[in-house]
N, C-alpha and C positions, 0 to 999 in steps of 0.2 A: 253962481246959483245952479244948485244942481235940474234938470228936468226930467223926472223922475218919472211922467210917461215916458218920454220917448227911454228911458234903459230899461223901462220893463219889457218894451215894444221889442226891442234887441235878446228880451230873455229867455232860452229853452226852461223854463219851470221844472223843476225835475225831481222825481224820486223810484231810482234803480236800487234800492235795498231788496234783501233779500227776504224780507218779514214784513214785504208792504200791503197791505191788505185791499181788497176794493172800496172800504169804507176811504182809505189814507186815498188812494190814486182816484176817487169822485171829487175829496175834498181839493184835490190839487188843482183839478178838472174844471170845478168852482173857482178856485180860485185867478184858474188862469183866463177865464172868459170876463172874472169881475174886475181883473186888472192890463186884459188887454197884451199877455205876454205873447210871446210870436208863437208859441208851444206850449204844450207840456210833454216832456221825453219819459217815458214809463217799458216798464217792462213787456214783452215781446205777447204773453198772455192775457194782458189788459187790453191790447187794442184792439179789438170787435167790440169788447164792450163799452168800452171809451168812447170810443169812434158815434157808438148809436146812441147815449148819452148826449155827445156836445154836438154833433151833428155837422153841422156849417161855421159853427159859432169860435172853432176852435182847430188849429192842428196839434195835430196826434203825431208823435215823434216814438220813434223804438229804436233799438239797439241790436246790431250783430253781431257775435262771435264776442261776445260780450261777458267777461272783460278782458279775458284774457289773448282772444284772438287767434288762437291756435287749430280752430275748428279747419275744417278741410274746406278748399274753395267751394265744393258741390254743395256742400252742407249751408255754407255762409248764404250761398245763392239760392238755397232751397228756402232758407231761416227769410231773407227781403221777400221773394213770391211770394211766403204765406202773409207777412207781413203786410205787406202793399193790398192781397187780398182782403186781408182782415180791415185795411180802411189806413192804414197807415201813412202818412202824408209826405215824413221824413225819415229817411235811414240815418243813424251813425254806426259805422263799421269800425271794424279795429284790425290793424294789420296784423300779419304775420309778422313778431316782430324777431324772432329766429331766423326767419327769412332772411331778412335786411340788413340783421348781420353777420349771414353767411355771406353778404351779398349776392344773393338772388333776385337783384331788383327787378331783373323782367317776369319772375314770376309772380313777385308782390302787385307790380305796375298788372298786370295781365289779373291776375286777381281784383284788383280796385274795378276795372275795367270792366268784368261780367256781371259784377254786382252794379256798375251804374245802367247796365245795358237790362239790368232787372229791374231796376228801378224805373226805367223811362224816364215820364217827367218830371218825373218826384224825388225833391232835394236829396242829395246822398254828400254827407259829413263821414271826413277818413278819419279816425282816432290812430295817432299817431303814440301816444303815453311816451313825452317829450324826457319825462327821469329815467327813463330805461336808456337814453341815447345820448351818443355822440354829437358834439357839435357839427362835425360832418356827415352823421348820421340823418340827423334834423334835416340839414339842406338837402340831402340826398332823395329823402321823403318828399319834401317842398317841390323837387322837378317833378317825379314821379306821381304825386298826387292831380300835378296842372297836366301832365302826358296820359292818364288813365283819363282824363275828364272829368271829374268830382267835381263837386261845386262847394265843398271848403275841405280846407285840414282843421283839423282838433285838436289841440293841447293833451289829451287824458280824459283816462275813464272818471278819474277821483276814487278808484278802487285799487291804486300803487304806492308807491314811495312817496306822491308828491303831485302837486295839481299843477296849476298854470302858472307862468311867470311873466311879467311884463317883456322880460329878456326873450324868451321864446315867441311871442307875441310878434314884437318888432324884427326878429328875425324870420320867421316863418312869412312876413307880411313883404318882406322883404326880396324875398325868393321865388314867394310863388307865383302863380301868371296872373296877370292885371284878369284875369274871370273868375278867378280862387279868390272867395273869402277864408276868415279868418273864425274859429270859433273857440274862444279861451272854456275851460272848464277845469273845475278842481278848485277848491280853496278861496274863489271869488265871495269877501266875506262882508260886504253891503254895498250901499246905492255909493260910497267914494270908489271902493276898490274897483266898483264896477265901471265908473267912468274911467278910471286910469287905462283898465283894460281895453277900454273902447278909444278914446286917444291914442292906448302903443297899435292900434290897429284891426285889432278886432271887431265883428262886425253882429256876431252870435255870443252868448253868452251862458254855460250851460250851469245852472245854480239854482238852488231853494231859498235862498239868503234876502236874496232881492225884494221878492217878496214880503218875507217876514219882517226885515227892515220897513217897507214901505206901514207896513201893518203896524210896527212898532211906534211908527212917528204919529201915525191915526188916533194910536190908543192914548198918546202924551196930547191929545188935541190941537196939531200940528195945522 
């Protein structure tokens, strides 16, 4: 039997399109305080206004260097400051991932790094976009993400090749330091997949599905 609060309780609520409107990210906003999700992750513009909407009732999750990650370190660390000011509760970042495989992991690791030291005490998720990589690549990331001090790796924007795998899940879980969580995102496609994910390890969840599933079993008079 599934328990269907506690995966929503696990779930970033999300909607990072590019044609999202304030009317779409209130309704999310809505949604994620009437079902209790850990978040809702929105785009970088939404969160002052988010923020004074849900107030205490809700975190505010944004994105950096988003999606593709190429942005220059000063920038990424300029992009969290305004963010964290604007009311923002949670980073997800995205690495350099040119970087990582020129290998240049002390500049990658040194970059996670300024951005958690902008972040303070406020959660900061690495997006690692696990289809762009190597299986040694992935573990490589897994050291370097618990060495910067992050407080999880991510799976993927859901704006690549390809989202989360159970495979990458148990691997990344595997790797990283017993203080590293695990945040699957991408293709998480209702309340089953979402437990699979949570089972290979995962502890964060980044998805709109969850949700709408939940809503879908309400509307069958479940």
């Amino acid at each position: 039997m599934l328990d269907t609060k506690k995966i929503l309780s696990t779930c970033d609520h999300t909607l990072l399109g590019q044609t999202a409107t304030w009317e779409q990210i209130r309704k999310i906003c809505d949604e994620g305080m009437q079902y209790g999700t850990a978040s809702v992750c929105i785009p970088p513009s939404y969160v002052k206004q988010a923020k004074e909407y849900v107030g205490d009732k809700l975190k505010i999750c944004t994105v950096i260097g988003f999606p593709n990650g190429y942005n220059t370190t000063a920038v990424k660390v300029f992009e969290t400051q305004d963010a964290i000011a604007n009311g923002a509760d949670e980073i997800d970042m995205v690495i350099n991932i040119g970087l990582l495989k020129a290998e240049c992991d002390g500049q990658v690791c040194d970059e996670i790094a300024q951005i958690k030291k902008a972040c303070g005490e406020k959660i900061l998720k690495v997006i690692i976009e696990t289809c762009l990589l190597t299986e040694e690549e992935k573990v490589r990331m897994c050291k370097l993400v618990t060495e910067a001090g992050a407080d999880y790796i991510k799976t993927s924007t859901g704006f690549s090749k390809a989202g989360a795998t159970l495979e990458d899940v148990r691997l990344m879980r595997a790797n990283v330091g017993e203080k590293v969580l695990v945040k699957a995102a991408g293709g998480i496609s209702g309340l089953e997949d979402a437990q699979a994910f949570l089972d290979a390890g995962a502890s964060r969840l980044g998805t709109s599905r969850v949700v709408k599933a939940v809503q879908g079993v309400e509307g069958k008079g479940y």
